[in-house]
N, C-alpha and C positions, 0 to 999 in steps of 0.2 A: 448543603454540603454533600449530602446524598448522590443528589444529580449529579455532582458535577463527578464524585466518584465513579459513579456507573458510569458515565460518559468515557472518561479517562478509560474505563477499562472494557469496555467495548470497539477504543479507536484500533488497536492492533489489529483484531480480527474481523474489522472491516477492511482495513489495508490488505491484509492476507488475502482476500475472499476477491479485493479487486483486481490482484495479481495470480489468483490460480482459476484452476477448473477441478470440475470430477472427471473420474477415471470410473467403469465402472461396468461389471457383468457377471456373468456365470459363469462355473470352470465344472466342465463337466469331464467324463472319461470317452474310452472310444465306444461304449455299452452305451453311451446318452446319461448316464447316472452319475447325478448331483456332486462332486468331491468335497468334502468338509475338512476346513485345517488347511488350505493350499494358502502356504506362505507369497504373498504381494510386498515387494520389495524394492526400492530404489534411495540410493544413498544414505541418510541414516533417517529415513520415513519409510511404515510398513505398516501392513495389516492383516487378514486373514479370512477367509473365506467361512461362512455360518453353514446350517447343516442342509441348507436348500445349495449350497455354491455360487451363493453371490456375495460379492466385495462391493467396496466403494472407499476410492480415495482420492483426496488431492493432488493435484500436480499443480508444476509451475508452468505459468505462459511464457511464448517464444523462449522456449528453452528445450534443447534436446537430451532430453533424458533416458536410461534404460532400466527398464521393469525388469525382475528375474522372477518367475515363477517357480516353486519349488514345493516338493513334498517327497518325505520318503520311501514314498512307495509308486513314483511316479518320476518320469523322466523332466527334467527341468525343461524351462522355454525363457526365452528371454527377446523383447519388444522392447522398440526404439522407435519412442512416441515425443514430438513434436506439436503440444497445443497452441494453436495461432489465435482462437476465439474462446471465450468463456461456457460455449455451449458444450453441453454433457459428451463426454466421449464414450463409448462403448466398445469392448473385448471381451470376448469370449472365448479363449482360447480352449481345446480339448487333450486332454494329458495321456500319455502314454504309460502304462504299466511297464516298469524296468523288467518285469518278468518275460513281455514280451517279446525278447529279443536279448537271447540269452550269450555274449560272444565268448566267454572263457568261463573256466571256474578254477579257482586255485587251489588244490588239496593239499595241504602236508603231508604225504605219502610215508609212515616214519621205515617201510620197508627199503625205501629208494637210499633213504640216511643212515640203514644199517648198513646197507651193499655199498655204500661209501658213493652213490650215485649225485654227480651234481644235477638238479631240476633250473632250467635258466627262462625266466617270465620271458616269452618274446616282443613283451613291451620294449624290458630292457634292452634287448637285439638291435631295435628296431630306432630308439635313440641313441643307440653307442654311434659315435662318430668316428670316421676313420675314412682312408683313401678306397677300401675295399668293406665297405659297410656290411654286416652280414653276421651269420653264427658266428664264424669262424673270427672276426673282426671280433665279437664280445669273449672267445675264450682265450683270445691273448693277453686281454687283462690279468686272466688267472696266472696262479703264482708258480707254477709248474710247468706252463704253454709259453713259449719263445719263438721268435722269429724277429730277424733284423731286416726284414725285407715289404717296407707297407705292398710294394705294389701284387705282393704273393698271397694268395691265401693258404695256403700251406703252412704247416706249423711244427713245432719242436716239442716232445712232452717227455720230459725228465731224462734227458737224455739218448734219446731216443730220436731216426731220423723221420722225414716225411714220409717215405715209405712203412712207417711201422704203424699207423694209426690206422684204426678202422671206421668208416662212416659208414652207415644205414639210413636209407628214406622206408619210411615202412615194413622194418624186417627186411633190406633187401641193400646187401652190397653194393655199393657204388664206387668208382673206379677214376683215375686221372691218367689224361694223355701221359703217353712213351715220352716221347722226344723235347717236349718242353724246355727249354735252356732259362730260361729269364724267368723271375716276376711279370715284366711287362706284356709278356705273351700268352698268359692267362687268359685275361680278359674278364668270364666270369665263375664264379662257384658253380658246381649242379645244386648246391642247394638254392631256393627260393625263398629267400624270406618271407614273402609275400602268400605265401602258400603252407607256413609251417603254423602246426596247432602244439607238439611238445617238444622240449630239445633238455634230454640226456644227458649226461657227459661224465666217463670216467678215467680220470688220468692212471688207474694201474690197480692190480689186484682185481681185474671185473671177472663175471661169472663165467660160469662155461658156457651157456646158451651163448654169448659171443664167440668170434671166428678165433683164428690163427695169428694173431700179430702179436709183438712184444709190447707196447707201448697204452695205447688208450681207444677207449671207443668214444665215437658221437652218437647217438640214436634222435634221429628226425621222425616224426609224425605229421604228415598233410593232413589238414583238418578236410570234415565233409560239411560241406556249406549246410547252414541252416538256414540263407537268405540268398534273396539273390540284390547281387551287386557288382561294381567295377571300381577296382582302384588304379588310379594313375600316381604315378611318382614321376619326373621329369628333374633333371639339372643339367650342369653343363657337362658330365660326366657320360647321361645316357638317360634310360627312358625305360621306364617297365607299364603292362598292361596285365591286371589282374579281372578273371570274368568269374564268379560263383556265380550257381545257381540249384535250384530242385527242380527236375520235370516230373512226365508221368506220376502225376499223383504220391508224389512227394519218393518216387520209390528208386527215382537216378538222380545224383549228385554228380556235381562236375563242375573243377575247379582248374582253370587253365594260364597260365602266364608269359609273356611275351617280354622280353628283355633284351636292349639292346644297348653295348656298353663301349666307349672311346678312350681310350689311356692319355691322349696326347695333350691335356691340359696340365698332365702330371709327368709327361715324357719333354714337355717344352720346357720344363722350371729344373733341368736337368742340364749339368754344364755340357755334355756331349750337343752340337746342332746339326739337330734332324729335318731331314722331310718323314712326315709319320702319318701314316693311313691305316689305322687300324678299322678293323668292323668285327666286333664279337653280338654275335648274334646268337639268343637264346629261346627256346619254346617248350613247356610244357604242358603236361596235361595230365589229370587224376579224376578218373571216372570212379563208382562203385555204383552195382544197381543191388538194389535187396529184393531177392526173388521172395524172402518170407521173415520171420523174427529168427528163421534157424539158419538161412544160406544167403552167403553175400557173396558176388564178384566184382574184385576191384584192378584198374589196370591204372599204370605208371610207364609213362613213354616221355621222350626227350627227345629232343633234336637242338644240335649243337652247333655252328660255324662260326669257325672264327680266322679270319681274314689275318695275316701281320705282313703289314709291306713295313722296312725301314730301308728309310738312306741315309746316314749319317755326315755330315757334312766336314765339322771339321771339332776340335775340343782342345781347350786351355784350360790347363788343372798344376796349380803352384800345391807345391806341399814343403816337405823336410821340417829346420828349425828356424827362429827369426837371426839365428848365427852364421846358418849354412841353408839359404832357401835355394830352390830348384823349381825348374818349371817343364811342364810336359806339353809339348805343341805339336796337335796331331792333325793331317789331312786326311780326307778320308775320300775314296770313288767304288763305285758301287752300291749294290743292293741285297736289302734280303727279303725273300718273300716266302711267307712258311704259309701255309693249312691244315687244320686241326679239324676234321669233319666227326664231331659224336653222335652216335645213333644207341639210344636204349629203350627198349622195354621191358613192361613185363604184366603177366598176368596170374593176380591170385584168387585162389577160391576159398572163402572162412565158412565151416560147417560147423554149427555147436551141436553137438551134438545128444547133451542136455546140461544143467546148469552148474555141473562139474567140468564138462569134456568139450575141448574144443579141438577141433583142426584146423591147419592150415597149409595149403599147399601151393607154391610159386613156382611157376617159369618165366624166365628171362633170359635174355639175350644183350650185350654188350658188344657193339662195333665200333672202332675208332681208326678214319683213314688219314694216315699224317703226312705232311709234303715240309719238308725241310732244304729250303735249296737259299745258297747266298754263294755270291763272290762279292769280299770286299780289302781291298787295299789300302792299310795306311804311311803312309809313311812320316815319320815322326822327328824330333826335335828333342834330347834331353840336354837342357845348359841352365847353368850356376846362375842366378841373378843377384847381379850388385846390390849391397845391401846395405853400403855406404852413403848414410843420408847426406854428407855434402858432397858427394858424386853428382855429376850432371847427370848421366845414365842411371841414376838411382829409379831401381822397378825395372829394369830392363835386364835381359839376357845380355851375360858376357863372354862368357865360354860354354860353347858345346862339348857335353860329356861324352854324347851317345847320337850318331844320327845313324836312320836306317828304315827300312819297312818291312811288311811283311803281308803277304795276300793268302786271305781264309777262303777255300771254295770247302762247299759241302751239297751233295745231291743224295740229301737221306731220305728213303721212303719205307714206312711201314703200315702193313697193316692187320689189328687183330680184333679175333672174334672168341668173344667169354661168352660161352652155355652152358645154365646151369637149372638144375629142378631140384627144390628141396621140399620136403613134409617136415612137418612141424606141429606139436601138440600141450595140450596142457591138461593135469588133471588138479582138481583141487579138492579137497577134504577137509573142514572147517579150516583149521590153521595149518593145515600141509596142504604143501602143491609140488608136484612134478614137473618138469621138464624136458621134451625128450625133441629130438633129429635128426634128419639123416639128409644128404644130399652127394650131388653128381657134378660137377663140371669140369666141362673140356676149353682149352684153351689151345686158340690156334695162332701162332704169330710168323707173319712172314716179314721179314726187317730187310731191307736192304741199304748198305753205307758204303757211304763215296765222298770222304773226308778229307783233308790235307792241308798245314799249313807252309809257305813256305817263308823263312825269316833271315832278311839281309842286312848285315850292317858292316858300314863302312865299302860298302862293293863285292861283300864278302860272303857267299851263303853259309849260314850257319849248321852244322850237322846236327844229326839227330842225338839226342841228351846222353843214348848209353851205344855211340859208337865206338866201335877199337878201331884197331889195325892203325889210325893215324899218327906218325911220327915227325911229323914236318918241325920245323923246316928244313931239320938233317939228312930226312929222304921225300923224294917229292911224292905226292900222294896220285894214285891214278885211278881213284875206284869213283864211281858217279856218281853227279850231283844230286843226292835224293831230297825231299822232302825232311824239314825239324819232322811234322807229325804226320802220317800217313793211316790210315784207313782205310779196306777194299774187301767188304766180308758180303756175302749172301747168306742169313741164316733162316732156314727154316724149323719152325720148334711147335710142337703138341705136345700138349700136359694132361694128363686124365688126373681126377683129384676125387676120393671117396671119401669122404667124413660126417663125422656122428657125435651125438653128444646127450647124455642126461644128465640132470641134476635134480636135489633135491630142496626143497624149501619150508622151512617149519618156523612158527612163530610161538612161544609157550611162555610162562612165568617160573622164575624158581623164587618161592617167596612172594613178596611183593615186586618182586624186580623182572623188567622184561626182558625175554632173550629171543634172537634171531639169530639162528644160523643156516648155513650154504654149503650143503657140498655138491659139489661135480666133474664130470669127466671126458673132457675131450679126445678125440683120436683122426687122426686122416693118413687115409695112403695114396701115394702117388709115383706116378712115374715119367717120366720125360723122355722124347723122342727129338733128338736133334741135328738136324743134315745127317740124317742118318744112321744115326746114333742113337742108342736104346740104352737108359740107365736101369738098374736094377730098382728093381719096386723099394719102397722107403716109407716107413710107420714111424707117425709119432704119438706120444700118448703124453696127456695134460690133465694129470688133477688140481682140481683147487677145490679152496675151501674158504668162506667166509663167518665170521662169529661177530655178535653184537649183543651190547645188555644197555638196557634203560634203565637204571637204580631206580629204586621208589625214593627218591631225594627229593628236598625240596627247590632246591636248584635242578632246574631241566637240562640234563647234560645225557649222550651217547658216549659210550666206548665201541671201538670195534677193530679186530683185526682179521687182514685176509691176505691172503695168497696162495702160490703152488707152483707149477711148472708150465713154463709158458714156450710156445714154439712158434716156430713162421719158416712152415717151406717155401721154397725157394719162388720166385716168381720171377720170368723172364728178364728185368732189369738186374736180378741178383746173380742171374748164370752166367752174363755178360760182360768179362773183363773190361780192363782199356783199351785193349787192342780190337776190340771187336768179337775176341773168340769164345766161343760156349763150351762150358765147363757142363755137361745134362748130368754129374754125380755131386754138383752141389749140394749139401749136406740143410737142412732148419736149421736155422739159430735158433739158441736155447738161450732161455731165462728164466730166474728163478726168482722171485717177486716176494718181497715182507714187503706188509704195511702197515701202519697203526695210527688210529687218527682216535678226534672227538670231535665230538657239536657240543657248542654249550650257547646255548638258547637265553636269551635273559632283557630285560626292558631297560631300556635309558632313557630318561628324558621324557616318561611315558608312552615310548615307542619302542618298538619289536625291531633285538640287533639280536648278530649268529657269528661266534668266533669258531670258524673250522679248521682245524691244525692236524696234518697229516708226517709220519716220518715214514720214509721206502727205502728200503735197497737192495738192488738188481745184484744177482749173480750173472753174466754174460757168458756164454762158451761156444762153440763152433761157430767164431764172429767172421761175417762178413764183411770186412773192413773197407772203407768206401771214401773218396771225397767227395766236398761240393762245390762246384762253382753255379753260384746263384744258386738256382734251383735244381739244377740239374746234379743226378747223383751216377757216381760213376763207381761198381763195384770192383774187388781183386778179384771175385769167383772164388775163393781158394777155403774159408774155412778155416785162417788160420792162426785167427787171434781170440785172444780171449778179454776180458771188459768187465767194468762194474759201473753202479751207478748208483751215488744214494744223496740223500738230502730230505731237506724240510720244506714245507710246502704252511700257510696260513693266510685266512681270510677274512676281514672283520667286513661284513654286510649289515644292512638295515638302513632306517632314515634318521638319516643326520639330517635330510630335510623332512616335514612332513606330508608324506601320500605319495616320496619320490626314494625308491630305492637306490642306493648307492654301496660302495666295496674299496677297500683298501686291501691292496696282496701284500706279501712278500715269500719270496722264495731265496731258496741258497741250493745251489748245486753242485758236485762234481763226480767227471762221469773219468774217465780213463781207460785206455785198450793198451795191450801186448801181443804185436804183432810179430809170431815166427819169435816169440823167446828174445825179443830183442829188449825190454826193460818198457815201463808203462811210460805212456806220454799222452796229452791230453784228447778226447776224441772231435771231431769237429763240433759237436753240438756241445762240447764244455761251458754255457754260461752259467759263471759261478752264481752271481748277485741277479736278482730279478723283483722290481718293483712297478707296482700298478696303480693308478687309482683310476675311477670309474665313476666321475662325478656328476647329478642331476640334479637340479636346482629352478626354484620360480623366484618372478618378484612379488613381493607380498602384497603389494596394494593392488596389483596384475596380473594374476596368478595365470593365465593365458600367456603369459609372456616366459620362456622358461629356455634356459641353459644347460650347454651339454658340454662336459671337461672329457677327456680323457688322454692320461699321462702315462707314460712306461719308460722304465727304464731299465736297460740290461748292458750288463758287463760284456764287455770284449769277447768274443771267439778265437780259438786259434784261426791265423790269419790268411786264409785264401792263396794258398801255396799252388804250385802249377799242379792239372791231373796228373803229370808224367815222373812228378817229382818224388823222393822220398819224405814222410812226412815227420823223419827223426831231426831234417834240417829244415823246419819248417815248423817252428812252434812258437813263432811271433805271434801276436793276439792284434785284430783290428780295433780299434778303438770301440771305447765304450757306446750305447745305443738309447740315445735321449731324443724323443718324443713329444710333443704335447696339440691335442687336437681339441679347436673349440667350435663350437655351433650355438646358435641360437636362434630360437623360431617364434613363431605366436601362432595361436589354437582361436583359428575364425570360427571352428565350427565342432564337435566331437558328440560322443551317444551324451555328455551332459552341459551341451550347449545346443539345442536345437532351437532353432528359427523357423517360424510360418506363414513369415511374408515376405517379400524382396530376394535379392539373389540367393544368399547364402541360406535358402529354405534349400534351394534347390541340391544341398549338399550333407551330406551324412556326417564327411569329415572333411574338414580343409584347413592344412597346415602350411605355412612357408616360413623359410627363415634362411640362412647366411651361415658358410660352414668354412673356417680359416684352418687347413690343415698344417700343419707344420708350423706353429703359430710364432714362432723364434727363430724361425729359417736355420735350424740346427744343421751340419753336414753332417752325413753318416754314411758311412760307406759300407760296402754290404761283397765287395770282392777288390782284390789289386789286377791292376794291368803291370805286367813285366816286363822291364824295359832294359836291356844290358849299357854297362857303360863300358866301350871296348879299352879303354886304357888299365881299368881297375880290375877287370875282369870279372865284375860283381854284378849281379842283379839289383835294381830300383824295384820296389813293389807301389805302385800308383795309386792311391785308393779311387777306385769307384763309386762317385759321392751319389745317395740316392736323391728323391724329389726334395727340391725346395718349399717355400713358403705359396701356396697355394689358396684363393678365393673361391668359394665353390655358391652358385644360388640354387638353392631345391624347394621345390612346389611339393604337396601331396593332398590327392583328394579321392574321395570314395561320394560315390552316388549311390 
């Protein structure tokens, strides 16, 4: 009975034995020395390596299996082994110290959370999905940043317009074309993704060591390679070339990127039909050499072109109610072809001067040559469609409201050049630190415009919005047929700018409780020369202040509030009426900024979440009062309205997945101006309601396999009224702003998936996936086209619907 037990219980593990093999080797490091404890893995069979670094395990025959090799102090590897024979396999694969090759480090910085500073992982960045991928693309999720325009990067921050925000690449101003009309003729950001190591970001109350604007800063930092390598990214959208590396004995750094970017797969999904040739070409470059541990010089240069031919063909856009529907049918002949040439550099010198003192000193330069030229003719169709469903013409136009056309010519050309030198320094003392600088720059802009539109309907040219004299039909009218909108200015304009700034920074305890505060004090003088014209020299002065305490609580929460007096002298689009004309005694607009927020820090679900909830509100005065069509902003020049802005801002981050950070916003806004004593009405960037979420996600059983949401929605703007118009009759709101953008990719390769045989050894990182923008084909319109109906005597406002539902494929890989 014996035997036959042992027999019985022998037959398994001879069956096993005739269906596997061994697997079996040493796992050493790159020193040749033994690793002990390296996890040997594949599906729910493992084993572990003894204290010489040899394993041994079974596998299954003709069967394709993957090993994963792992240990925590060592980069993983992972083999896709295929046994055909029973004879012993051998691997010996050698592990990589994760120290290594060190790519980021994440600090909780708690000074950045006192200064009310958001820090943004540019992982995150770097999977936010969107039409215009990038920083700027991740800070529209937040709860205070707006914009109804995917194809722009340009952005709205608590009321406040594009003009008011300040970006930095390394301490160092950065600048967006003049003449830009559209989103679509962007093309691309000057920031680099692909080149960025920190990214900043404060929507209001920030320090003085920032410039002159009312609104927010971005601060960018280019990393200095610690490896050398190449990243590609390619889709149907464009194509980037990223090169790091270290020469000379590790002592020059240099990280350089190549970008080249087409709108027209997002200008085709657009009811307008185009012929569209765009070419946005991009280049930079960021050297630093270290002459010793005490002197570094670093230079940042850019080269910019960007091509925009369009020809629009023809466009059919139905709107109104399903009571009373209307349709707009437009021809179109003609072209437009613009150039946008940027040229920047710059060169700094960092001196520490020992381990308190540091300086730093920049020059740069800024040139941008702009070519704006189009003649293009439509002429158009406005009629009623039947909406009578037992109509035979049901869907069809039956009466025309409105026919007519109208021909835009523009031959705008400008060009300017920004110079500037600034010193810059720091002093520290255990928990004080100083701040201090001073700088110079002259601005030279030569603009020249040669605009006009002319608009006929019914056979009829239309006059211009605020003519007199005409009495018809009672006396015949005999004065000439000019142009609706006419423009013919030459300006030439120089600006000298002297400004300075200290502040102080202290970190202390009262009690067990921790305190942070900020004071400091900005000032700049300037004066303007224009066609001739000499304005009287103009100072402004900016304090602020920042306060924050850390309770000794058992709950991890921040208090902090900040503000003071905020200014923005004028800069050449602000001195420039509608008409073209230069106002060079353009006044700062002034702002007066409260803010008061908290962090509160706390675990859910065994995982690290951050609820940030902020309240502001702007005092506005000597306001510049401006519209927008699309992007382009057009100022009064006059100084003679006055504004407010306040509202609430919150933001619950952490992982709702785990090892994938995610964010849910919401904001509420309203902002309102009083222009010339006339009563408040809302200002262009009025959106009230503002919601975000920012979602990242894997599959569990495929954790390579992973998902990207990102949703926004925003409330109505007042609604795209004509530039020439008054805007107390003009406070319709465009419909509300729904969104939602999906991606999904798979992770062939990354620093914890490395391969060391067959193709994908040959790659550091390799990512592809499928990216549905607009995933609901939402219409959203972002301006009206105005169309008269000559019987009613009334304007139609058209909506301008932006990009449709869009398929995008993208590659990314790093050798």
């Amino acid at each position: 009975m014996k035997k036959i037990f042992l027999f019985l219980l022998f037959i398994p593990s001879f069956l096993i034995a005739q269906k596997t093999t061994i697997l079996k080797g040493t796992i050493k490091n790159s020193k040749k020395e033994p690793v002990e404890n390296v996890s040997i893995k594949f599906k729910n069979t493992g084993t572990s390596t003894d204290k010489n670094g040899n394993y041994s395990i079974r596998i299954p025959l003709d069967e394709e299996i993957t090993i994963i090799y792992s240990h925590v102090s060592y980069r993983s590897i992972t083999k896709i082994i295929t046994a055909k024979s029973r004879n012993i396999i051998r691997f010996s694969p050698t592990l990589i110290l994760k120290t290594e090759k060190l790519n980021e480090i994440v600090v909780k910085d708690i000074r950045k959370e006192a200064s009310g500073i958001e820090s943004i992982d540019i992982k995150t960045v770097k999977n936010t999905i969107g039409p215009n991928a990038g920083v700027e693309n991740t800070l529209m999720t937040f709860a205070g940043v707006n914009n109804n325009n995917e194809l722009s990067t340009q952005y709205n921050v608590r009321g406040g317009n594009f003009d008011e925000n300040l970006v930095y690449v390394n301490g160092i101003e950065v600048y967006r074309p003049f003449l830009i009309r559209s989103g679509q003729q962007e093309g691309l950001s000057f920031i680099n993704t692909n080149m960025v190591q920190n990214i900043n970001f404060s929507a209001g109350g920030f320090q003085a060591k920032y410039g002159d604007k009312l609104s927010s800063v971005l601060d960018i930092t280019y990393r200095k390679p610690t490896e050398t390598a190449t990243t590609i990214d390619a889709s149907l959208l464009g194509a980037s070339v990223t090169f790091e590396g270290q020469f000379l004995d590790k002592k020059l750094s240099t990280i350089t990127g190549v970008r080249y970017r087409d709108n027209s797969l997002f200008v085709n999904s657009k009811q307008i039909e185009t012929n569209f040739r765009p070419k946005f070409t991009d280049v930079q470059t960021y050297l630093t050499y270290d002459f010793s541990n005490k002197f570094e010089l670093s230079f940042l240069g850019n080269f910019s072109l960007n091509n925009y031919n369009y020809q629009p063909l023809s466009r059919r856009t139905r709107f109104g109610t399903v009571a009373d529907p209307l349709e707009l049918v437009v021809f179109y002949s003609g072209q437009e072809q613009d150039k946008y040439l940027t040229l920047f550099s710059a060169l700094s010198a960092n001196y520490k001067v020992n381990d308190n003192f540091t300086l730093k000193t920049t020059a740069s330069r800024y040139n941008t040559q702009e070519e704006e030229h189009f003649d293009i003719a439509a002429q158009y169709n406005l009629g009623e469609v039947d909406s009578n469903i037992g109509s035979e013409n049901f869907g069809e136009v039956e009466f025309s409201q409105g026919i007519g056309s109208q021909l835009n010519h523009a031959r705008n050309d400008l060009d300017a050049l920004i110079t500037n030198l600034q010193v810059r320094g720091t002093i520290k003392n255990n928990d004080k630190q100083w701040d201090f600088g001073v700088k110079y720059q002259k601005e030279d802009i030569q603009d020249r415009i040669r605009e006009w539109e002319v608009i006929d309907s019914l056979g009829f040219s239309i006059r211009p919005p605020h003519h007199s004299g005409n009495n018809q039909p009672y006396d015949p009218f005999e004065g000439e047929i000019t142009p609706y909108q006419s423009i013919r200015k030459d300006n030439n304009v120089a600006i000298s700018r002297f400004s300075g700034f200290v502040q102080f920074n202290q970190r202390l305890f009262w009690n067990d409780h921790e305190v942070f505060y900020n004071l400091g004090i900005r000032a700049q003088n300037w004066s303007v020369t224009g066609n001739g014209v000499d304005s009287e020299n103009q100072t402004i002065i900016s304090p602020r202040l920042q306060f924050a305490i850390k309770p000794d609580w058992e709950k991890d929460m921040l208090f902090r509030v900040s503000g003071g007096m905020y200014a923005q002298p004028p800069s050449y689009r602000e001195l420039r009426d509608f008409n073209g004309d230069l106002n060079v005694d353009v006044k700062a607009q002034k702002s007066i900024h409260f803010v008061t927020g908290m962090d509160y820090s706390f675990t859910m679900w065994d995982r690290p979440f951050k609820l940030t909830t902020e309240m502001y509100y702007k005092d506005l005065s000597d306001v510049n009062a401006y519209s927008i069509d699309n992007v382009r902003i057009r100022y009064r020049a006059d100084n003679a309205t006055t504004a407010y802005a306040y509202g609430l801002d919150m933001r619950l981050n952490g992982e709702f997945v785990p090892g994938s950070e995610s964010w849910v916003s919401l904001g509420y806004l309203k902002t309102e101006e009083n222009i010339n004593n006339q009563g408040n009405i809302a200002r262009p960037s009025d959106q009230r309601i503002k919601f975000g979420i920012l979602f990242q996600d894997y599959v569990p059983n495929l954790p390579d396999l992973k998902a990207y949401l990102n949703l926004v929605y925003n409330s109505g703007v007042p609604g795209g009224s004509p530039s020439y118009s008054d805007p107390y009759n003009f406070q319709d709101r465009l419909r509300d702003y729904r969104r939602a953008d999906l991606g999904v990719s798979y992770v062939f390769a990354d620093n914890n998936k490395q391969f060391t045989t067959g193709l994908l050894s040959k790659f550091k990182e390799l990512t592809a996936g499928l990216e549905l923008f607009n995933m609901f084909d939402i219409q959203n319109a972002i301006t009206n086209t105005w169309v008269r109906d000559v019987y009613s005597k009334t304007q139609y406002g058209i909506p301008n619907y932006m990009t449709g539902r869009v398929l995008n494929f993208k590659v990314s890989m790093k050798f």
